[in-house]
N, C-alpha and C positions, 0 to 999 in steps of 0.2 A: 494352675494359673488362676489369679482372682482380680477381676476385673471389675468394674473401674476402681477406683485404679491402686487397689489396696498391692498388689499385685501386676507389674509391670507384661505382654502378650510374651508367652515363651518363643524361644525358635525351636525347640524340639516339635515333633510329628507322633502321633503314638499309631503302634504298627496295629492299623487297621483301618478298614476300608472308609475314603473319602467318602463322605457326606455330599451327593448332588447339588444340595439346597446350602451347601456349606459356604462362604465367599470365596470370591475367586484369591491367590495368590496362594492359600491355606492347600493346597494341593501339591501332593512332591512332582507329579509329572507336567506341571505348566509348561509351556512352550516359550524358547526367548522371543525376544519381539524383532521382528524383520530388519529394524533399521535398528543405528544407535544414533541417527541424530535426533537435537532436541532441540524444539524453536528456542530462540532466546526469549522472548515474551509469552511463552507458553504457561499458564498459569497453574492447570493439572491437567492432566489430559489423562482417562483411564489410571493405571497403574504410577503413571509418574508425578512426582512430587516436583513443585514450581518452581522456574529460574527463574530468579530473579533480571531484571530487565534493564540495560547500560546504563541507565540512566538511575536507577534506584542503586547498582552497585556504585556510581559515584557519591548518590547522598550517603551509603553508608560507609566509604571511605573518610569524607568530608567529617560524618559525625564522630569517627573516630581520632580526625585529628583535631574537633573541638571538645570532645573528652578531654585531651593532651595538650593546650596549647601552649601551657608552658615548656614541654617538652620539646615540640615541634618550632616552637618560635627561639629556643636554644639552639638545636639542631640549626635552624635556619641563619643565626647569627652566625656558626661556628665556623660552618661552610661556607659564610660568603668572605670572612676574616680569612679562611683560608686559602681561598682562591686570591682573595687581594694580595697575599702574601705571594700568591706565586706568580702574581703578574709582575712583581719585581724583580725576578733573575733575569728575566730577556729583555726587561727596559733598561737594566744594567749592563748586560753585557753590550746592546747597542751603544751607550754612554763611552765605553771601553773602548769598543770600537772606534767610536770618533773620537776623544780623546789620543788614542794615538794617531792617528792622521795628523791630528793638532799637533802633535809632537810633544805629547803631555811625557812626564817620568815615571821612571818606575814605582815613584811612591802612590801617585794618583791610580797607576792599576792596581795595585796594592790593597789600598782603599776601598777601592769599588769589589775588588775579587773579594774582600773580606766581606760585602754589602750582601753578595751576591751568597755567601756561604749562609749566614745570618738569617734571610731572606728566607733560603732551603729550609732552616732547621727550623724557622718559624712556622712556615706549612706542614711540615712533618708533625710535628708534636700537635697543630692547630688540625691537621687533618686526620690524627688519629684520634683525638681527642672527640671530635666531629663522627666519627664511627663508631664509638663507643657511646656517645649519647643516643644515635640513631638505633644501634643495637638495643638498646634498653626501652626505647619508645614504642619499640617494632614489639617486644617481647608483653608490655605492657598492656600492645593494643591486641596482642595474639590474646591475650589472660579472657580480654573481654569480650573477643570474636571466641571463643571456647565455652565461656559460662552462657553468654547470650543464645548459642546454638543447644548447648543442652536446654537451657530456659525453653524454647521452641519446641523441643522436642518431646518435653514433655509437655507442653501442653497443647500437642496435636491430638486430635480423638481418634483412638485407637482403634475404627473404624478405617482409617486415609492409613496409619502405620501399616494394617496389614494389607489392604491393597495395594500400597506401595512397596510392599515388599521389605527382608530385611536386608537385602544386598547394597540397594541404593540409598538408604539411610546408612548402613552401616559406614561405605565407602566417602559420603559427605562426611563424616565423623570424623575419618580417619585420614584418608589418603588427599581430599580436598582441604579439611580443615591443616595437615600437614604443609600442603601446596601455599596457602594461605599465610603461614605463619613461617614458609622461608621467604615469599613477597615481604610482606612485612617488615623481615628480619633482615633481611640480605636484599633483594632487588631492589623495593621503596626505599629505604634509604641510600643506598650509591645513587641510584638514580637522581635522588633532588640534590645528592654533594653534585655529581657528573652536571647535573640540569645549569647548576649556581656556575659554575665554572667553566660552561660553556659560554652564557649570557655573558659573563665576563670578558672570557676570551677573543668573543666577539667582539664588543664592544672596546677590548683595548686594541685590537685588530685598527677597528675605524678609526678611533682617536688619532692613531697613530701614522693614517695616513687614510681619508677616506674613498680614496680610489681603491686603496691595496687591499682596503677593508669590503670594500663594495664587490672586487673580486672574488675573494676569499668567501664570500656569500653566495657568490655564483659557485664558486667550485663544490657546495652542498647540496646543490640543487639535483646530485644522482642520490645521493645518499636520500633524500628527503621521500624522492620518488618511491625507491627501494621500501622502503618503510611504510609509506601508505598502499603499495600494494598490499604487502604481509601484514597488516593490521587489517584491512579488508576482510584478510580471508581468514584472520588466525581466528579471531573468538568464534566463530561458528565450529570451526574443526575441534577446537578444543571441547567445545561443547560436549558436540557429538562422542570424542573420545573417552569424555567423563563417563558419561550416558552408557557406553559400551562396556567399561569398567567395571560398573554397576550392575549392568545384566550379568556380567562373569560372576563377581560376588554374587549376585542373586542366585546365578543357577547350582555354584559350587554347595551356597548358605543350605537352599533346598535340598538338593540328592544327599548331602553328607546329613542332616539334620535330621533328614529321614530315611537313613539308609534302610531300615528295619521294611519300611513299605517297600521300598525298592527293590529289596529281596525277596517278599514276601508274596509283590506282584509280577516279578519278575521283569521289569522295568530297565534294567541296568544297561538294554541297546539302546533306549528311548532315552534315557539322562545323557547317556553317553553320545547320542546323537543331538543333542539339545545343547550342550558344553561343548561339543566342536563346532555350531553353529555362532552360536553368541562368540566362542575362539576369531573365527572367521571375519565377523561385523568389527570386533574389538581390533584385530591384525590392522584391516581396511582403515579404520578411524586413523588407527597410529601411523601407515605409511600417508597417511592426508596431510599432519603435521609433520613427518620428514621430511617430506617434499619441500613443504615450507619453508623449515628451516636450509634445507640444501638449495635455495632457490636465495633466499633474503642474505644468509651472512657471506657468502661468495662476493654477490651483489655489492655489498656493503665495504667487503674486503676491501675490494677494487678499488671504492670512491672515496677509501680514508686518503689518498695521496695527490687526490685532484686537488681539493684547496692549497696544499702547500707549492705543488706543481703551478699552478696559476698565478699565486704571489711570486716565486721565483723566477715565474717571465716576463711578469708586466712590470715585477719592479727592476730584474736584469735593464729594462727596456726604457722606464724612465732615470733610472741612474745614468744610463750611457749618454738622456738627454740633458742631464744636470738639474732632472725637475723631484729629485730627491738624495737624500744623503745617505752615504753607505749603512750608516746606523739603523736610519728606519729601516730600510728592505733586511735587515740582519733581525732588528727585532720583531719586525712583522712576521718574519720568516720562523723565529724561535718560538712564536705564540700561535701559529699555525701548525707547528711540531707538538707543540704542548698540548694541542688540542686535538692532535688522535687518541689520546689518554682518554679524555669524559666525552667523549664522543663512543670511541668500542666500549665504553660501560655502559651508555646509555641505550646502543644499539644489541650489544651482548645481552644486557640482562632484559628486552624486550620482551625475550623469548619467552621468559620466566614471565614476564609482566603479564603478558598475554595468559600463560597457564594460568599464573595464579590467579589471575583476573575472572578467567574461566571459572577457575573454582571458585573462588568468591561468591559467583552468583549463582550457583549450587548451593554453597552455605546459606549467603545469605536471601534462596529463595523461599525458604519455610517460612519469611514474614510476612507472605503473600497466601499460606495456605489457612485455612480456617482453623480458629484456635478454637477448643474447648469451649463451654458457654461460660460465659462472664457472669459475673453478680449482677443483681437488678433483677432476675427473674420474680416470678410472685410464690411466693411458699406455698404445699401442698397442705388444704387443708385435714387432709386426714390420709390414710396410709391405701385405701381401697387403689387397686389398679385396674383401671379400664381399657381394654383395645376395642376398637369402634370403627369397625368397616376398614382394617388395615389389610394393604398390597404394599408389597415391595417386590423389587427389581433390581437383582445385581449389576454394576455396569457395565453394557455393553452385553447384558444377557435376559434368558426370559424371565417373566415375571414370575417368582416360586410362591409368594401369599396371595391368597385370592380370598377378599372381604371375608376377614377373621375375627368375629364377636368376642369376646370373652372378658368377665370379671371376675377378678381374684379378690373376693373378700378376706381384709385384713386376721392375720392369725391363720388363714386357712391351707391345708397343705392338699397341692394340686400337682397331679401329675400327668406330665406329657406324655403319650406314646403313638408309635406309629412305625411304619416302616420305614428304613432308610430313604431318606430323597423326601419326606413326607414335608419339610418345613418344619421340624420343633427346634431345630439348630436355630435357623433363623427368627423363631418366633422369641427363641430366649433371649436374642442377641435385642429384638425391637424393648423387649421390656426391660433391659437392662441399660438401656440408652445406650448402645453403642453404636447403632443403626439404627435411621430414623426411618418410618414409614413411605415408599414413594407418594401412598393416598391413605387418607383416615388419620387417624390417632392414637396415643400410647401415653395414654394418662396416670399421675398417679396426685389424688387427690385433687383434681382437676388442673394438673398441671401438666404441659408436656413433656415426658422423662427425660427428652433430649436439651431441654431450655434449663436445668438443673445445672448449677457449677460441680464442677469436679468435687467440692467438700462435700456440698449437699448431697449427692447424691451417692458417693461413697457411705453416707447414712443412711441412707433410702433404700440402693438397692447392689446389690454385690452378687457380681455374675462367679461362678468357681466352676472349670470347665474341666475335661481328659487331660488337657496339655498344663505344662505345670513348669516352673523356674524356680534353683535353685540358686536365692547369692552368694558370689565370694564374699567370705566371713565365716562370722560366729553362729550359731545354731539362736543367738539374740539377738543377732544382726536381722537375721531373718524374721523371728518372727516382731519384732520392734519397729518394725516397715509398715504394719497396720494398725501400732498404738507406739507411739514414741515414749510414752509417760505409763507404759504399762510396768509392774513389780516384778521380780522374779517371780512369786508365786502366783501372780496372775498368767505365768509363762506356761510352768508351771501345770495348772492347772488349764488352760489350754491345749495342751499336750497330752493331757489322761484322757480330755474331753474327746478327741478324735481315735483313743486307743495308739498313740504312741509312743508306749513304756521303753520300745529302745532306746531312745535319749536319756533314760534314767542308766545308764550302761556305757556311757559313752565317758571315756579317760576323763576328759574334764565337763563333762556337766555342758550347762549350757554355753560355756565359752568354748567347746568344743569349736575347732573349724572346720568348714565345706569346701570340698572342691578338691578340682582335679589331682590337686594335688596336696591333699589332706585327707581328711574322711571324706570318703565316696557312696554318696547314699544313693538306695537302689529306688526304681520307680515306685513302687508304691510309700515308700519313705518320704522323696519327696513330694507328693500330692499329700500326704499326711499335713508335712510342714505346712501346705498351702489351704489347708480345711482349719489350721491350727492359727493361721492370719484371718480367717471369717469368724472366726469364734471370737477372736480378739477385736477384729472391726465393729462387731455388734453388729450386725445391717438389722433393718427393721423387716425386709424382705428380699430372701435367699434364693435365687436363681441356679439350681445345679445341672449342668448337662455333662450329662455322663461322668460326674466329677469322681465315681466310687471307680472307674473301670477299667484303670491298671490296680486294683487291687485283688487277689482272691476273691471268691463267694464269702466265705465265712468271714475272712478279716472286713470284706465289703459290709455287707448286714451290722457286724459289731458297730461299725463306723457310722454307720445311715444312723441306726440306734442311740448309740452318742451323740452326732450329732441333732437329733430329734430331743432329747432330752436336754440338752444345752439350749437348742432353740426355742423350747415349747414357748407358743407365745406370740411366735412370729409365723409371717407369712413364709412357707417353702414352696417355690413352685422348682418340682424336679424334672428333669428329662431324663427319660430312662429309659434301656431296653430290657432291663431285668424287671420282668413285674409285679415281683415281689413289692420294687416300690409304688405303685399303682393300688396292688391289695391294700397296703396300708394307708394310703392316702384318704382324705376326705371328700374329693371326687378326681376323676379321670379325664382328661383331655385328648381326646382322638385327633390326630391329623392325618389326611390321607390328600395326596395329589395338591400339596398347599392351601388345604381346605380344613375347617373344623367339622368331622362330621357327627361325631358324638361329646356326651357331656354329662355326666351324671356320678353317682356314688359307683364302686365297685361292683355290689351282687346284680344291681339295678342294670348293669351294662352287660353282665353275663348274661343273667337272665334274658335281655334285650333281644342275644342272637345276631349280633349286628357287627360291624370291623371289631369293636373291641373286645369280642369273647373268639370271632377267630382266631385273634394273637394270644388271648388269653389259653383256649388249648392246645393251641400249638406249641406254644409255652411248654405246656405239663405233657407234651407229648400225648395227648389225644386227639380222634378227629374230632375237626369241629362239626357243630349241629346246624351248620347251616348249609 
């Protein structure tokens, strides 16, 4: 993996023991989290990434039908033509109605039956026509709820990505952005045709007599009830059920990503009790919106027959008084029939409105999380990296750096080591801006590495870690990720630079393709490819932690080698446990208990007697002298 952001955080694990000081999420035995509910105005809290809050998923609905307004003001035209069109079959057949009373002929019913077909065919055609525009505006507005979410997501710091984990990003992506774009597609629009042709309904309702209409208002008033309980309660459950989703994806993402540790540590009751857990939270959320729903469309069922029921006996009741004529009470009657129609679509697709709505503000809560630093910062005047009294503190955990000095003069190759837990994980992580110090600083050229935009600083400073990703594509797909405008031979030449001659081997060359189901390259292959994206990035200074350590010893060294001669020049600050790279370095960086305790050239630290020559003979397998 080569980080920022040449190189997108892999979800693979490599089978070996967790790093203490390493961040949290980055762990295969995490535990799921107690609840899955999630405030609705929760911004981040820990591990979760921000929903968005009722009120900003209305402005971002809002700006998506002012992206479209000539779309939506079609839409809007189409469906009220077509409602008008249907309020004329039951004004007609009223007409009919009294016309025979009157003792009108068979040619006047005639007439009118023909009015009344016409009528039909004009809503038919007027209302399909009205769903196929809605369909298309839905699909338009998904295009840009899809690009705007990836925009977001990369430009989150890939700091909050892996604290957040890959489950609940993934499942926003996926299964909410899906939820999203059947709203859109199918509920958002029935709903504003259903909306248009209710108002109508209504309203020819009263026209048409406003007592009958006045009633006809009253007989809504269960349905109306019905609905604002189950809106009450829906967006929180939904919430929540997302939330639990996402811990399943999380805990699946993890155990499967790292089965290798899993087996390795023997772990597999711990996963296995950790995914029946989160099983359990996820089960609870989902029967919270059953309920719901077996509570609201019952409810609903029932109160679709009271309106027409009410017209039918107040206007039985003044017909018998002669304070209306049979026509009205027929057509009042037929427009209260008509209007169980956009009433169960309005109340039907609630349900969805609510989900989707739910998810919405899932997707659309990353425009609430901290984006990446923006331009405007001030340039580094020169390439020196200063840390200055730097402590950090994972969240919700103890503090693993405790006032850590250190300047890496430009060109100079510096290496970390220390015992596992010791903090050089994290000390890579602060100089490569992807975690900012809780206190002090992490300068480079008197700038703070974390104020650096995502361009800047992919020139500055490129982290390449154990964990590593390969893309679907071409073997130039991949390495073209760190230079778009690079040449074959510049490829090429990349590719010798880290000792990667089996791509000179491979059926077609660099158009070869990767992946599961193409050529399948093995671990130390693909860290290759991703030492073959830092060569090509140029950074002016090379942050490696453990980046040689799915490789053999010897292929490892050839590679260190390589790339040392490709970089000569440049700042390499490495994390190693192998200390061969320390031997060769130009000085040594000790950490112990989150502390720097020593610092000097190689012989000078043996010599010294002090942590760094006990790891160094322990190393070669002798006692140490101290």
């Amino acid at each position: 993996m080569t980080t920022p952001p040449t190189v997108p955080p892999s979800t693979a694990s490599a089978a070996t023991a967790p790093d203490p000081a390493a961040p949290p999420g980055t762990a295969a035995a995490a535990p799921p989290s107690g609840t899955a509910a999630v405030p609705a105005d929760a911004p981040s809290g820990g591990r979760d990434l921000p929903v968005a809050r009722p009120v900003e998923v209305r402005r971002a609905a809002a700006r998506l039908v002012r992206e479209d307004r000539r779309g939506f003001a079609g839409v809007v035209a189409l469906t009220t033509l077509a409602a008008l069109a249907g309020l004329a079959g039951p004004w007609l057949v009223g007409r009919i109605v009294d016309e025979v009373r009157d003792g009108a002929g068979v040619s006047v019913v005639d007439r009118l039956a023909l009015a009344v077909v016409v009528a039909a065919v004009v809503q038919l055609l007027l209302s399909r026509w009205a769903r196929y525009a809605a369909h298309r505006m839905g699909e338009r507005a998904l295009a840009r709820v899809r690009e705007t979410f990836v925009d977001r997501c990369l430009a989150l710091p890939a700091s909050m990505v892996e604290r957040a984990g890959t489950g609940d990003l993934a499942t926003r992506g996926t299964a909410d952005v899906a939820a999203v774009g059947a709203t859109l597609r199918d509920s958002g629009p029935q709903i504003v045709i259903a909306s248009a042709q209710l108002v109508l309904l209504l309203g020819a309702v009263v026209l048409t007599d406003p007592l009958l209409g006045s009633c006809a208002l009253a007989g809504l008033v269960p349905s109306y009830l019905a609905a604002r309980w189950y809106l009450r309660r829906a967006r929180t459950a939904y919430l929540a059920e997302g939330a639990a989703n996402s811990q399943v994806a999380e805990i699946l993402s993890a155990t499967s990503s790292g089965a290798r540790t899993v087996e390795a540590f023997r772990l597999g009751a711990a996963r296995t009790a950790a995914g029946r857990e989160a099983l359990t939270v996820s089960r609870g959320a989902r029967l919270r919106t059953l309920f719901l729903r077996n509570v609201f469309f019952p409810s609903v069922e029932i109160s679709y027959a009271l309106p027409l029921v009410a017209v039918l006996l107040l206007g039985g009741w003044l017909l018998s008084r002669g304070s209306v004529e049979l026509g009205t009470v027929v057509t009042a009657a037929l427009y209260m029939r008509q209007l169980e129609g956009p009433l169960d679509e309005v109340l039907s697709h609630m349900e969805q409105l609510q989900s989707g709505g739910a998810s919405f503000a899932r997707v659309e809560g990353l425009s609430r999380a901290p984006a990446a630093a923006e331009s405007g910062a001030a340039e580094p005047d020169n390439n020196r990296i200063e840390v200055r009294a730097a402590r950090y503190a994972y969240a919700g955990g103890a503090e693993v750096l405790h006032d850590v000095d250190l300047m890496v003069r430009p060109g100079e190759r510096l290496a970390v080591v220390g015992p596992s837990g010791a903090g050089k994980t994290t000390l890579s992580r602060l100089i490569a801006g992807i975690d900012a110090p809780t206190a002090g600083s992490v300068t480079v050229g008197g700038v703070p590495v974390v104020s650096l935009t995502p361009e800047r600083l992919r020139r500055q400073v490129v982290l390449v870690t154990q964990e590593h990703h390969v893309f679907l594509g071409t073997v130039r797909d991949n390495l073209l990720i760190a230079d778009p405008d690079a040449t074959d031979t510049a490829l090429w030449s990349a590719l010798k630079a880290v000792g990667a001659e089996w791509t000179s081997a491979l059926p077609d060359g660099l158009d070869t393709v990767l992946g599961a189901d193409a050529y399948r390259t093995s671990g130390p292959q693909a860290q290759q490819l991703a030492l073959a994206r830092v060569v090509l990035a140029d950074p002016h200074t090379l942050v490696l932690d453990e980046a040689t350590a799915l490789l053999d010893p010897a292929t490892a060294r050839h590679t260190e080698r390589a790339l040392a001669a490709v970089l000569e020049g440049r700042t390499v600050i490495a994390v190693a446990h192998r200390l061969h790279t320390a031997h060769d370095a130009d000085r040594v960086a000790v950490m112990r208990d989150g502390r720097l305790t020593e610092l000097g050239p190689h012989d000078e630290l043996v010599a010294a007697g002090g942590d760094y020559a006990a790891l160094w003979h322990t190393w070669h397998g002798a006692p140490a002298l101290r």
